[in-house]
N, C-alpha and C positions, 0 to 999 in steps of 0.2 A: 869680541866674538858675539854677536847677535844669537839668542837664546829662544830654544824652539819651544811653543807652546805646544801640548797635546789634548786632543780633543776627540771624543768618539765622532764626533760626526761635523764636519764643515761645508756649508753652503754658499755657494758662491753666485751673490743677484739677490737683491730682498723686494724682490717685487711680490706679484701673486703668490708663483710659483715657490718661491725663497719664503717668506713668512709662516703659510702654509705647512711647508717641511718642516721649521725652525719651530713653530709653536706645537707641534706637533712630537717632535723630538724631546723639545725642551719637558713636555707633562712625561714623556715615559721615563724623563730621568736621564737621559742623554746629555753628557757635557759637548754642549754644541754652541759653534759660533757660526756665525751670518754676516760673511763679507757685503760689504758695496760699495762701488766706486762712488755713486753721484749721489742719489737722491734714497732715503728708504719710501717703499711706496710703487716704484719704476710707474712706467710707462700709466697704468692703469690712475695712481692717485692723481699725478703730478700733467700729467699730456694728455691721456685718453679716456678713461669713461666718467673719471669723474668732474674732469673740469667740461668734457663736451655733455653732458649732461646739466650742468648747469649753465651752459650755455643754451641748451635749447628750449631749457624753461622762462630762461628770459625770453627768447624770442617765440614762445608761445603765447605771453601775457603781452608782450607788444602785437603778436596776431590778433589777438582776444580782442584786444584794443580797438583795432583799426576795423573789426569785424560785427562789434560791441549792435551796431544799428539795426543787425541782421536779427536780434533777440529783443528788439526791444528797447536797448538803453544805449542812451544820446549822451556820447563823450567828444573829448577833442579828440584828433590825432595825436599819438603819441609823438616826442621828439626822444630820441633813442642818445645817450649819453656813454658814447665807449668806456670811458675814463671807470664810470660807475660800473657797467657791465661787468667791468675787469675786477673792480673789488669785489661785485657779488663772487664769481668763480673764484678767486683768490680766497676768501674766506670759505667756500663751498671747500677747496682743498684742503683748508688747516683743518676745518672741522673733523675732517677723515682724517689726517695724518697725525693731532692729538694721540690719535688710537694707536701712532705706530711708531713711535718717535725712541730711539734706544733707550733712556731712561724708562717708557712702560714697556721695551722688549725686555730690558734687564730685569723686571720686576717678575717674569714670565718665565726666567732661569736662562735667557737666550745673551749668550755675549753677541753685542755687536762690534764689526771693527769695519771702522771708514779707508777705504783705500781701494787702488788698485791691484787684483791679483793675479800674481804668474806665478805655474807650477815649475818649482825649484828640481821635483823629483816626482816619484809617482806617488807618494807620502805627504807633500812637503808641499806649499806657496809660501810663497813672499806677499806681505803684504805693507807698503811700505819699509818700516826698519824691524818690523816682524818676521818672523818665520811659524805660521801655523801648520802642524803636525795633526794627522788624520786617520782613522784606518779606515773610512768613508768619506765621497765628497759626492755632492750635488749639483751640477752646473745648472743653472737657471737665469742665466741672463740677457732674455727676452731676445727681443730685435729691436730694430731704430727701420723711419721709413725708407723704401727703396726709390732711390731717383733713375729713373729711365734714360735712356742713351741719344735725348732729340738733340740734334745741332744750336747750338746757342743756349741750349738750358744754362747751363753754369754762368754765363754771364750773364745771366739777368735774375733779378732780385726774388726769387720765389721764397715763401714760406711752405714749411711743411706742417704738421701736428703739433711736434713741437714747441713752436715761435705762436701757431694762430692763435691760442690762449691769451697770450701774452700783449696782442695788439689792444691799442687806444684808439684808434681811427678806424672809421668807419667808410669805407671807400665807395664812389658812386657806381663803381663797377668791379667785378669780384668773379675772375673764371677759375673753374673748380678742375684740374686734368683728374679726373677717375669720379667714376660714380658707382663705387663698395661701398660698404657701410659709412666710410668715413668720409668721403668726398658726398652723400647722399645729403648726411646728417649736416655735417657745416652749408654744404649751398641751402640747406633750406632755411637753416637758423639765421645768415646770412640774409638771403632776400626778405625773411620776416622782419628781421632787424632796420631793412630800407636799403640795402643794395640793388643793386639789377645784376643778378647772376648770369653767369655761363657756366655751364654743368658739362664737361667731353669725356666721352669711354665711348667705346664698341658698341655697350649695353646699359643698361637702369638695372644695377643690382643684378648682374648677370647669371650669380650662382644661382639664384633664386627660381621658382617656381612660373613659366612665361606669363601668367594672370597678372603676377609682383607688376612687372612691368609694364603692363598693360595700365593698373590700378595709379600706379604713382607718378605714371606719365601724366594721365591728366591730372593729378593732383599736382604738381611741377608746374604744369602746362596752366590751371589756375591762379593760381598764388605767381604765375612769372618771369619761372626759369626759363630760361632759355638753354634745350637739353640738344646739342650736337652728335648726333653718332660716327667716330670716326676717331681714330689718334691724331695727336697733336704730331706732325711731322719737323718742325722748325719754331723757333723762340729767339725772338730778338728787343731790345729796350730804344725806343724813341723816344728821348725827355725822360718825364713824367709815365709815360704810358708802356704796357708789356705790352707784344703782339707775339701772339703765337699761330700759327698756319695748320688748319685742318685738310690735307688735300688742297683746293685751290682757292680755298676761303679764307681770312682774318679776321681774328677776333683781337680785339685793344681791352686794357681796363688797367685800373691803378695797382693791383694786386691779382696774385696771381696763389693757389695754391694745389700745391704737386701732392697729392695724394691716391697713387695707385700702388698701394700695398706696402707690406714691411717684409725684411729678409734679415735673419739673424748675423747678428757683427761679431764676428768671432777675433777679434783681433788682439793681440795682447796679454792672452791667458796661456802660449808658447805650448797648446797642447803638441806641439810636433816633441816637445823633449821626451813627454810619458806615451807616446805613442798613440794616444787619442786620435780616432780618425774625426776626420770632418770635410764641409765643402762650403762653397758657398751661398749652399741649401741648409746647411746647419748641422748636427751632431745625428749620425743615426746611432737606434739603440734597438732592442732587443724586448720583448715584449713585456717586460717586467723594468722596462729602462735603464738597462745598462747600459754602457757604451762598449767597446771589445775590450777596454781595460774592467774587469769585470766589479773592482770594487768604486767606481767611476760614475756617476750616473748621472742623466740628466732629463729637464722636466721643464715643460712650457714651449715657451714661442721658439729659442732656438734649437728643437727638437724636428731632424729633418724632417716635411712633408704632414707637417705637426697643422691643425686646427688652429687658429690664435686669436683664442679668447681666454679674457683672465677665468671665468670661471674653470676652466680647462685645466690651465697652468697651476691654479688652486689646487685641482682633483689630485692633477699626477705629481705637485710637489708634496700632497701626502700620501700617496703610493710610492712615490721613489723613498719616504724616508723612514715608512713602515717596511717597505723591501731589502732598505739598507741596516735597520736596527732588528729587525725580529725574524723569528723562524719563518722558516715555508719562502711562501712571494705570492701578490697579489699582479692583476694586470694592469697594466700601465696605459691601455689603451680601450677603447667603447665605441662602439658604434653608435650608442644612443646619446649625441652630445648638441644640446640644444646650443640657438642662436636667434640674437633681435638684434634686426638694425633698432633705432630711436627716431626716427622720421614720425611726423605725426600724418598719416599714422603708421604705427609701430607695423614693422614684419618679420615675425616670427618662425622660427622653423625646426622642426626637430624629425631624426628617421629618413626615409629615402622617400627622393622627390617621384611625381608618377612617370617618369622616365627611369630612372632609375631601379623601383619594381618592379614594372615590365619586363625590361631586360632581365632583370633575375628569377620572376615569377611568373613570367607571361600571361598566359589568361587567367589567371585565375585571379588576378587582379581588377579589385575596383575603385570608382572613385565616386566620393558624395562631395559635391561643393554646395554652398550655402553662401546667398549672396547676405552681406551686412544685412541689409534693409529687413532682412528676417527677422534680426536680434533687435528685442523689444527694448533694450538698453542704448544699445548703437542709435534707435530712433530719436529717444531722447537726449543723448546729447548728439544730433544733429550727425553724427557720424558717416557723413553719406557714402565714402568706398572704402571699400573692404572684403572679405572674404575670409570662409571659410574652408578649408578646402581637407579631406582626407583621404588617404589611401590607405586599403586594406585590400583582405581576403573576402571570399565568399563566405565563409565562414564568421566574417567580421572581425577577424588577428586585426590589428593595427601596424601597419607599414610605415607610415609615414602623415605629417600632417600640418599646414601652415595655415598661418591666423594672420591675416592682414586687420588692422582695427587699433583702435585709440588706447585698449589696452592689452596689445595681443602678446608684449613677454609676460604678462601674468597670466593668459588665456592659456598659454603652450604649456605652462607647467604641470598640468591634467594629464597631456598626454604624452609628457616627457614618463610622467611615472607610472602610468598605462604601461606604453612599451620596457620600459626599465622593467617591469613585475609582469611581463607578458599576458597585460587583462587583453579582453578583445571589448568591442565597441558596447556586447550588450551588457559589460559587469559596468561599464560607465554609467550606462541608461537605468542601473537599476541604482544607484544614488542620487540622495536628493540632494539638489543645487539650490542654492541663496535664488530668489529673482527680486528684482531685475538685474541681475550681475552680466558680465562677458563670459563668466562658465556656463549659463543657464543654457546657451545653445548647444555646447557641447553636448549635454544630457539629452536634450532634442534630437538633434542629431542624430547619436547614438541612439536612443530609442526610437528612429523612425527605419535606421537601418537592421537593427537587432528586429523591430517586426515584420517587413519586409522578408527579413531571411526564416524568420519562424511561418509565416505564412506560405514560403516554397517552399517548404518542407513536409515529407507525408504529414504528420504530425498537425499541422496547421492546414491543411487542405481535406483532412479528416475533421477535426474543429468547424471549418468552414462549412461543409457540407453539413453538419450536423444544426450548425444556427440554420441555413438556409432550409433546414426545412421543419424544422418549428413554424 
């Protein structure tokens, strides 16, 4: 008879989402375990930001490289060595997953247990030849990428997020289907690397702000890419070569990589026994993240209609597990939820885009852009597109605000916490910024629009009057 464990609180996914809860649980005292089937880390350590982020530093230093003339200093061209590449990321991963590996979660009070799990009861998973017992659980088990419905995909050899990490070859031709963040960041790292990309979607970063697009076009269009607008309608393998059909074009190359978004894999956790609703949109839940089983909750990527960014998945797997362990309940959900692709350069974005205010706030709505070439810093390192761009109030409230620029996830974090603490544009303008930094415009910015607005104001038109006639 297989003997049940009990436990105040079990997680199920140790990704962002899953860690997050677990260590978080584990310090209040909570006996808690933290299932996973694959990898501890998910998607984020092991496939997504952290191995594409060292991916794109390599192929930053081979841009550097091959651009070196442009500053001054006479090198050879780089010759790019996949084999190596793959150990740099492969060690970029241990480094981070040292930090997450069951023996330092069990130091942390957190059990871990390897397996797959399916709920036994509403109480109760199997995990393996275990049975763990719950009077809370947390579903947090991200998504895997979504492959679209073109004719011939399946037979022919694509890679997703996945597998690209993991490649040793370096192919003379490399088409990219989606250009999101993820499809944005590898064709670029790629063509820097010495491929000749193909980049196909609709758009460039289509959520984004239409300047985004405007800016990284030509940066693309520099450096190489070759950017299609239109879906890939058919996919088929001749030899050696992929060809897939845009409308009434072909495009050939050695590799091919599908990456137009992720959708949550709900398979095999048999939520249909405890009544868990779901679809193939993912688990809806309740604003405090329950699911309609109420002591049930769930957090991150496979959270229906959900954001999916680990920092996200981070937030609300320690919201679901302060809502699951303690009095009251906190919100599970924000409006203010910053994002950066890693394209160099970087684009940033947090709060609602100028279409977006508009429509909510109509005129009363404005917007200050700041082209790069403003930022005394951006000059120096040669930073040539870019943008700043902000929407607020007349008043100066802050609405919304994207940073295109070589360091724009650090630049957005000002006025992530702007909006999060409801400053407006002048309490920005009246702090002093480091120069020459990527904040320093921010402050500018903000003080040129805080005096503007002081100046139509009785107040500053009374002021004015008075200098002018001294």
């Amino acid at each position: 008879m297989t003997m049940t464990d009990r436990y105040e609180l079990v997680i199920i996914g140790a990704g962002s989402g899953g860690l997050a809860a677990a260590g978080f649980a584990a310090k209040l005292g909570a006996k808690v375990a933290l299932v996973e089937k694959e990898r501890i880390g998910g998607d984020c350590t092991w496939t997504g930001c952290v191995p594409s982020k060292a991916l794109l530093k390599v192929a930053k230093v081979a841009h550097q490289i091959r651009t070196a003339n442009d500053y001054g200093v006479c090198v050879e061209q780089p010759a790019v060595d996949m084999a190596k590449v793959r150990g740099y990321v492969r060690q970029a991963i241990e480094s981070i997953y040292q930090h997450e590996t069951p023996d330092r979660l069990g130091e942390q009070g957190i059990e871990v247990v390897m397996g797959a799990a399916r709920f036994l009861n509403a109480h109760t998973i199997q995990v393996s030849e275990r049975a763990l017992s719950a009077k809370k659980f947390i579903i947090a088990i991200g998504a895997r990428p979504f492959i679209p419905s073109v004719p011939g995909l399946p037979a022919v050899p694509y890679l997703t997020y996945e597998q690209i990490f993991e490649n040793t070859h370096l192919p003379d031709r490399l088409i990219v289907m989606g250009a999101g963040p993820i499809g944005a960041e590898i064709a670029q790292a790629y063509q820097r690397l010495g491929s000749q990309v193909t980049l196909i979607d609709i758009g460039l970063l289509p959520r984004e702000e239409p300047e985004v697009a405007q800016v990284m076009s030509r940066v693309f269009a520099r450096e190489g890419i070759q950017f299609i607008k239109g879906l890939v309608t058919a996919a088929r393998q001749e030899g050696a070569k992929i060809i897939l059909n845009v409308a009434e074009q072909e495009f050939r190359a050695e590799m091919l990589l599908v990456a137009v978004g992720r959708a949550p894999h709900m398979a095999g956790l048999d939520l249909e026994r405890v009544g868990v609703r779901y679809s193939p949109k993912g688990i809806p839940v309740d604003s405090k993240l329950r699911t309609n089983v109420k002591h049930i909750y769930a957090a991150g990527d496979c959270v229906t209609d959900n954001h999916q960014f680990t920092h996200l998945a981070a937030w609300q797997g320690f919201q679901a597990a302060r809502n699951a362990l303690l009095p009251g309940s906190s919100q599970g959900f924000s409006d203010i939820v910053p994002r950066t692709t890693f394209t160099d350069p970087e684009v940033a974005h947090v709060g609602l885009t100028e279409t977006q205010a508009r429509d909510k706030y109509g005129d009363t709505v404005r917007v200050t852009y700041w082209n790069i070439d403003r930022v005394d810093r951006a000059v120096c390192e040669n930073d040539q597109e870019g943008f700043i761009k902000v929407v607020h109030k007349k008043d100066g409230s802050l609405l919304g605000a994207t940073v295109v620029a070589k360091r724009a996830g650090e630049a957005i974090t000002e006025f992530v916490l702007a909006l999060d603490h409801s400053l407006k544009l002048a309490d920005l303008a009246g702090t002093i910024h480091v120069y020459p930094t990527y904040s320093t415009p921010v402050q500018q910015l903000a003080a040129e629009v805080a005096t503007d607005n002081f100046l139509r104001s009785l107040l500053g038109r009374v002021v004015q009057a008075l200098i002018s006639s001294k």
